[in-house]
C-alpha positions in Angstrom: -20.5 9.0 -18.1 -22.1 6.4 -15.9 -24.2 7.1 -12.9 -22.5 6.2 -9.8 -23.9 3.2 -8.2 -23.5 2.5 -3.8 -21.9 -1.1 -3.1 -21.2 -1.3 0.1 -20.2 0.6 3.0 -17.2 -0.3 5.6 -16.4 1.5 9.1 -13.1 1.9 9.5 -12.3 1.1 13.0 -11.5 4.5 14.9 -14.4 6.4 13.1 -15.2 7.1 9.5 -16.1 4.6 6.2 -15.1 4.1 3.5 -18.2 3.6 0.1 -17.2 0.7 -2.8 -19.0 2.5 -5.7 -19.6 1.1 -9.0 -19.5 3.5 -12.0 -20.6 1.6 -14.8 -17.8 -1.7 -15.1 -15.6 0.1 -13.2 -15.3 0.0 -9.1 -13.7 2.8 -6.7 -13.1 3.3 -2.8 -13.7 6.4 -1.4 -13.4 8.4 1.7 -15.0 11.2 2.0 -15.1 13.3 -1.2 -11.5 11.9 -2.3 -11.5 8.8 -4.2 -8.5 6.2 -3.1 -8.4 4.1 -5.8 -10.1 3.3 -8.9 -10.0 0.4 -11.0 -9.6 1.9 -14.1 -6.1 2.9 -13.7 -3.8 0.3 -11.6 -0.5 1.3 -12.7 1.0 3.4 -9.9 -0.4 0.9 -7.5 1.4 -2.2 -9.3 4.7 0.1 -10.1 4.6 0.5 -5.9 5.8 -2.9 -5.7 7.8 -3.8 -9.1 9.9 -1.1 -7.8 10.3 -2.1 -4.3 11.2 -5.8 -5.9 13.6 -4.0 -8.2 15.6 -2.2 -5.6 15.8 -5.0 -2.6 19.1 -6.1 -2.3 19.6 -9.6 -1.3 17.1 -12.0 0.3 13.6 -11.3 -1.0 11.9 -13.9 2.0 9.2 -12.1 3.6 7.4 -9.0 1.9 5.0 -6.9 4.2 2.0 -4.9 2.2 0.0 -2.2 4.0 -3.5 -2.1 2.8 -5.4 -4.6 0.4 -7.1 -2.2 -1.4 -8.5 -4.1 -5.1 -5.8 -6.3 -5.2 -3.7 -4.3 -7.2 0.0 -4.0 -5.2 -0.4 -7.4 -3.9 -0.4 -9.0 -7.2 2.1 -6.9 -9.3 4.2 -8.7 -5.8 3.2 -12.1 -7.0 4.5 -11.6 -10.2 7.4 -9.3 -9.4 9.0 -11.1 -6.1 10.7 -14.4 -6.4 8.2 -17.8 -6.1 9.8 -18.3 -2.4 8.6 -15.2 -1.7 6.2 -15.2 1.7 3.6 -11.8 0.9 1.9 -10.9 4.3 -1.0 -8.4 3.6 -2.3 -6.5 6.9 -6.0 -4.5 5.9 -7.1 -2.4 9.2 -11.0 -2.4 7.6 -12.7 -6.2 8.1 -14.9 -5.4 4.9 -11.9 -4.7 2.4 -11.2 -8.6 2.7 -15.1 -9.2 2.4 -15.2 -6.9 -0.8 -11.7 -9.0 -2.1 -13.7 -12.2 -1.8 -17.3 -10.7 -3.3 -17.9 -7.9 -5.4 -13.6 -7.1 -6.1 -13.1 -11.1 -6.9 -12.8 -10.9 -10.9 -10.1 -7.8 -9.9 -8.2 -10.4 -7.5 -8.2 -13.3 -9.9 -6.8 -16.0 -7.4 -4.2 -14.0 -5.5 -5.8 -14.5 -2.2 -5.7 -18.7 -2.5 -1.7 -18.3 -2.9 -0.3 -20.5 -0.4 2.3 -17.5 -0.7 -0.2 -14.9 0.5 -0.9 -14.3 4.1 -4.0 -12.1 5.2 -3.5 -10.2 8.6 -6.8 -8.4 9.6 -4.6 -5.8 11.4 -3.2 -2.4 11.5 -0.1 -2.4 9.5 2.0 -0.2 12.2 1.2 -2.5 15.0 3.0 -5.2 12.3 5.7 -3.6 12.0 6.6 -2.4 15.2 6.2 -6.5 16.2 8.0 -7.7 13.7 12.0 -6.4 14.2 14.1 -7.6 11.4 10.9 -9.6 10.1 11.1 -8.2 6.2 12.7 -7.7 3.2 10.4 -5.1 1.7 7.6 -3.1 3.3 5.3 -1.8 1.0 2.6 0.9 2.2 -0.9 2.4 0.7 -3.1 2.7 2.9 -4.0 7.0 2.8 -3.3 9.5 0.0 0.2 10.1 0.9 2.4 10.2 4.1 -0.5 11.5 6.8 -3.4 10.0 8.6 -5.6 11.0 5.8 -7.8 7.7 6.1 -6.8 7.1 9.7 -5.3 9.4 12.6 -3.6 6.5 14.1 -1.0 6.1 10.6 0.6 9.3 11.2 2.3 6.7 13.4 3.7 5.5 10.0 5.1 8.6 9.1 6.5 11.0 12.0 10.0 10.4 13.1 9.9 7.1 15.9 7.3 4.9 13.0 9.9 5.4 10.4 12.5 4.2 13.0 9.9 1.3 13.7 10.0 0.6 9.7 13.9 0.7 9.5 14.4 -1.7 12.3 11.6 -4.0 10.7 13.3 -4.2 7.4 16.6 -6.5 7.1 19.6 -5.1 6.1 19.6 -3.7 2.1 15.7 -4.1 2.2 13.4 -0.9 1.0 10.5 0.5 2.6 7.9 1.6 -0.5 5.4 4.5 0.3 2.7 5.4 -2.6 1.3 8.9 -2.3 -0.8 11.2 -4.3 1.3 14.5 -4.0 4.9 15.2 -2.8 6.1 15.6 0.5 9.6 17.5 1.0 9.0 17.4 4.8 9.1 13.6 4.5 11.5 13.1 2.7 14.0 14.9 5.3 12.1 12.7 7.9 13.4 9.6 5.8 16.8 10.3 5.5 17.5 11.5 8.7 16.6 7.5 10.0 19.1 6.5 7.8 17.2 6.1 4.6 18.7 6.1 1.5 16.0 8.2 -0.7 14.8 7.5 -4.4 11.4 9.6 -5.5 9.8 8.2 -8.3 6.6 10.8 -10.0 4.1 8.5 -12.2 1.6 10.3 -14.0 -1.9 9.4 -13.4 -2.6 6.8 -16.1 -6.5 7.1 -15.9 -6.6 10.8 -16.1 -3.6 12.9 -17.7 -5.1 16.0 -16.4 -4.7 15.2 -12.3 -1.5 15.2 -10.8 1.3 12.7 -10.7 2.0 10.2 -8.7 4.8 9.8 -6.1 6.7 6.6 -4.9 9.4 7.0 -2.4 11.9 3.6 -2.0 13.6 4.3 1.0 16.8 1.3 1.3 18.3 0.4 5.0 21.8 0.5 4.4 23.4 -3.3 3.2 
């Protein structure tokens, strides 16, 4: 056990922080009591976009990603979307980028120097409701499952009208990819009845086999 160490703090824009923590080599964001994510067990977060890349059918030109986090989503992306692949990256919190580029570097080898990689200091719904048609993939992370858990304002992701704003973001046959810490029935419904057609994925937690699994849903607009 290693004696948890304070990095940095970050307020998130609408209230609230989020604490970088260092426990021994290993790094973790945190809200509140909850931890986000931790370095020591990256799978679920890399699987949220080999999947999505996996299930997109035709182009694969533009890929959206909702929250930087360490790095971990955008470069499973690199490696699992074609080279022609454009990756925008919108991060509501300034200081995630600042952590990326200081105390997270050796976690993002160079996968923010990618002339493929494009950094939007934004809110990821405000993206996607400009960007009509604008993606093959939308990828999302950014709270511990389909509620503004981080942030009030991304239950706009998830009630009825910000799926619809997803669905007429993506291009036709492209998959919107949610990560999420528990299940969410309700959501699912919510999905489909856009016009989603629903897959639900449950990875078990890597790090830690006794916390729950993991679930990914890949919801496809129709070809």
């Amino acid at each position: 056990m290693y004696s948890p160490e304070l990095i940095d703090i970050a307020a998130i824009p609408g209230g609230g922080e989020l604490r970088l923590m260092r426990y021994g080599p290993e790094f973790s964001i945190e809200f509140e009591q909850d931890e986000l994510m931790g370095s020591q067990a990256p799978q679920s977060e890399q699987a949220l976009a080999d999947l999505a890349s996996a299930r997109t059918v035709g182009r694969q030109d533009r890929v959206l990603i909702g929250g930087l986090g360490m790095g971990f989503t955008l470069g499973a992306a690199l490696s699992a979307f074609p080279a022609h692949t454009r990756i925008v990256v919108a991060e509501l919190v300034p200081q995630v980028v600042v952590w990326a580029n200081g105390p997270l570097a050796h976690l993002f080898s160079d996968y923010l120097s990618d002339p493929r990689v494009t950094i939007a200091v934004r809110d990821v719904h405000d993206v996607i409701a400009a960007t009509p048609g604008g993606f093959d993939a939308i990828l999302l992370d950014v709270d511990n499952g389909p509620d503004g858990f981080i942030h009030p304002a991304n239950d706009r992701l998830y009630c009825n009208w910000g799926l619809r704003d997803a669905y007429a973001a993506l291009r036709p046959g492209g998959v919107l990819a949610i990560w999420s810490a528990y299940p969410d029935d309700a959501f699912v419904v919510r999905l489909k009845a856009v016009g989603f057609a629903v897959e639900e994925t449950i990875l078990p937690d890597a790090g830690d086999a006794t916390r729950s699994p993991y679930t990914i849903w890949l919801a496809t607009r129709a070809a």
